[in-house]
C-alpha positions as CSV (number, residue, x, y, z in Angstrom):
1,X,-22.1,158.5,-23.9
2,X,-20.2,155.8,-25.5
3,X,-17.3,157.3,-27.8
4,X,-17.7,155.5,-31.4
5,X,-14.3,152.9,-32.2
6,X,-12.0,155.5,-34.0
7,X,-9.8,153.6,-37.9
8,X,-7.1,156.5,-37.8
9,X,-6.9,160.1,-36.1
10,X,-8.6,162.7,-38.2
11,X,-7.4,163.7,-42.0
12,X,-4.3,166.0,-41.5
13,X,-3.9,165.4,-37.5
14,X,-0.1,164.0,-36.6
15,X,0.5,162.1,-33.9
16,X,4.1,160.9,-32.6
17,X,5.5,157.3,-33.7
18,X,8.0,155.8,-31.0
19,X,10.5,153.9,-31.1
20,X,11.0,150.3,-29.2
21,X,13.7,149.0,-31.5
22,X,12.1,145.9,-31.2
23,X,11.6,145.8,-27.4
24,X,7.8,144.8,-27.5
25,X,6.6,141.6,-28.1
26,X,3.9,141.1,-30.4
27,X,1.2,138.2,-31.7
28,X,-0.4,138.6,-35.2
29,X,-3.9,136.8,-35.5
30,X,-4.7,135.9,-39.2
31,X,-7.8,135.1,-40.2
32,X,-7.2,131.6,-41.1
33,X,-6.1,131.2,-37.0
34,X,-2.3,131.3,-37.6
35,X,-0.2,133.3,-35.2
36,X,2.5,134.3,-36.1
37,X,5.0,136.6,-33.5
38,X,6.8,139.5,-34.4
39,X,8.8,142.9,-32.0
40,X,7.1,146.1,-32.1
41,X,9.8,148.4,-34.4
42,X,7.6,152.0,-34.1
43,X,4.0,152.6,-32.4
44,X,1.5,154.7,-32.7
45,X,-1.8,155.3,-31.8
46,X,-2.6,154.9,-35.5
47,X,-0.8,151.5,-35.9
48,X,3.0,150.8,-36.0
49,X,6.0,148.3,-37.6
50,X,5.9,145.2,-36.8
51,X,10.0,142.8,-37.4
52,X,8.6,139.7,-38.6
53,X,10.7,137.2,-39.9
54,X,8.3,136.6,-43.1
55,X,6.3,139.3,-44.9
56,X,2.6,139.1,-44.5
57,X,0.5,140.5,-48.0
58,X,-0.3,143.9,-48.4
59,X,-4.0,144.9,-47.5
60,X,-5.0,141.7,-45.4
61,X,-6.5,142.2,-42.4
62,X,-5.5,140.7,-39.1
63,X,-5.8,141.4,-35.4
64,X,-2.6,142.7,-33.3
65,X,-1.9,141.9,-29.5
66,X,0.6,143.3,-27.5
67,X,1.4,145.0,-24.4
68,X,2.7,147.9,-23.7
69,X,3.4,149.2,-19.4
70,X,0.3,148.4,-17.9
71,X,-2.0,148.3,-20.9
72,X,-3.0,145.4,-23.2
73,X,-4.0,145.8,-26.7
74,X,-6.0,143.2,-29.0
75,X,-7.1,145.1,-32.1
76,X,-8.4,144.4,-35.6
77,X,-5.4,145.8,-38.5
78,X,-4.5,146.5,-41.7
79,X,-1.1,145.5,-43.1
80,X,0.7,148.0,-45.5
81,X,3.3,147.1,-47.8
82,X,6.6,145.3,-46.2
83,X,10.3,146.5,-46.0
84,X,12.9,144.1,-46.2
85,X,15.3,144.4,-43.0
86,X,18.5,142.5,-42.6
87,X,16.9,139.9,-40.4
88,X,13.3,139.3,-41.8
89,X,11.0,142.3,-42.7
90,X,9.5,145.6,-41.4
91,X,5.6,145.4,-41.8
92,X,3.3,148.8,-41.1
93,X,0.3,148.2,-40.1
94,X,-2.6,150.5,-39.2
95,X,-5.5,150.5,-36.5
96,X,-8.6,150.0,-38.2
97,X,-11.3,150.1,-34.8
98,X,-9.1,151.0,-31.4
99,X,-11.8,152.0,-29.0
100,X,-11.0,155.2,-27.7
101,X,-10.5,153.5,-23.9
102,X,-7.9,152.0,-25.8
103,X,-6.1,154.9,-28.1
104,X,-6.3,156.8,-24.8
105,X,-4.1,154.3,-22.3
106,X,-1.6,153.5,-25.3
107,X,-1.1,157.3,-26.2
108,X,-0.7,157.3,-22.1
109,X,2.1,155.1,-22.1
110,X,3.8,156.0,-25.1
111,X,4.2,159.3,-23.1
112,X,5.7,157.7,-20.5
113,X,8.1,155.9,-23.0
114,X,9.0,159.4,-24.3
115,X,9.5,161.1,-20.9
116,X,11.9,157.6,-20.1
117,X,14.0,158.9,-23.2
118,X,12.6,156.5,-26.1
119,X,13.0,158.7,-29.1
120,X,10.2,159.3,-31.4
121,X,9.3,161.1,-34.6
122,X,6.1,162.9,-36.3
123,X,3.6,160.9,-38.3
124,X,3.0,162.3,-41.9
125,X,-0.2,163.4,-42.2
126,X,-2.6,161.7,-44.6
C-alpha cells in the first residue's frame, strides 16, 4: 500500500530541527525557471532555513534540491517570511508533498548528523 505524500507532521507533533550552519548546499527552483542557490541553515523533516543572498516573497511556492549523506531530495515548498542575516537573508521554508520514502531517509540522516554531534533543537508545534 502506497503511503499518501505527507505537507507537515500531524497538528501538535514536534520533530527536531538541525543545525548545518550552512554546510549543505542548496538549489531553489522558481516557477518562472530561475535557480537561485542558497546553504541549508536548519532542517527538518517539515522544511528548514535556507542563507540566500536575496529574500524570496513570502508564500510563493518553489521546489527545493539538496542532498543530504546519501539521500537526495527534490521537493515542492513553501517560503515563510525572511530574516535579515549579516550576509544576505534567512528564508524558512516548509515541505508541502515529501513522500514518505523521502521524510523517512532524511529523518535517517539527520540522526546520523545528531549522533556525529550536529546540535539541534525542538520544532514548535503548530
Amino acid at each position: 500500500m502506497r503511503m499518501p505524500p505527507t505537507a507537515i507532521a500531524p497538528k501538535g507533533q514536534r520533530g527536531s530541527r538541525v543545525k548545518l550552519a550552512g554546510s549543505i548546499l542548496a538549489l531553489v527552483l522558481l516557477e518562472n525557471g530561475r535557480q537561485i542557490r542558497g546553504r541549508m541553515n536548519q532542517l527538518s523533516v517539515n522544511g528548514g532555513l535556507v542563507s540566500l543572498e536575496h529574500p524570496l516573497d513570502e508564500g510563493i511556492r518553489v521546489e527545493v534540491l539538496f542532498h543530504i549523506g546519501c539521500t537526495s531530495i527534490r521537493c515542492r515548498a513553501h517560503m515563510l517570511f525572511p530574516m535579515w542575516a549579516t550576509k544576505g537573508c534567512l528564508q524558512p521554508f516548509r515541505f508541502l508533498d515529501l513522500p514518505e520514502a523521502s521524510r523517512a531517509s532524511l529523518n535517517r540522516e539527520l540522526e546520523n548528523l545528531v549522533r556525529a554531534g550536529a546540535s539541534q533543537e525542538e520544532e514548535e508545534a503548530e
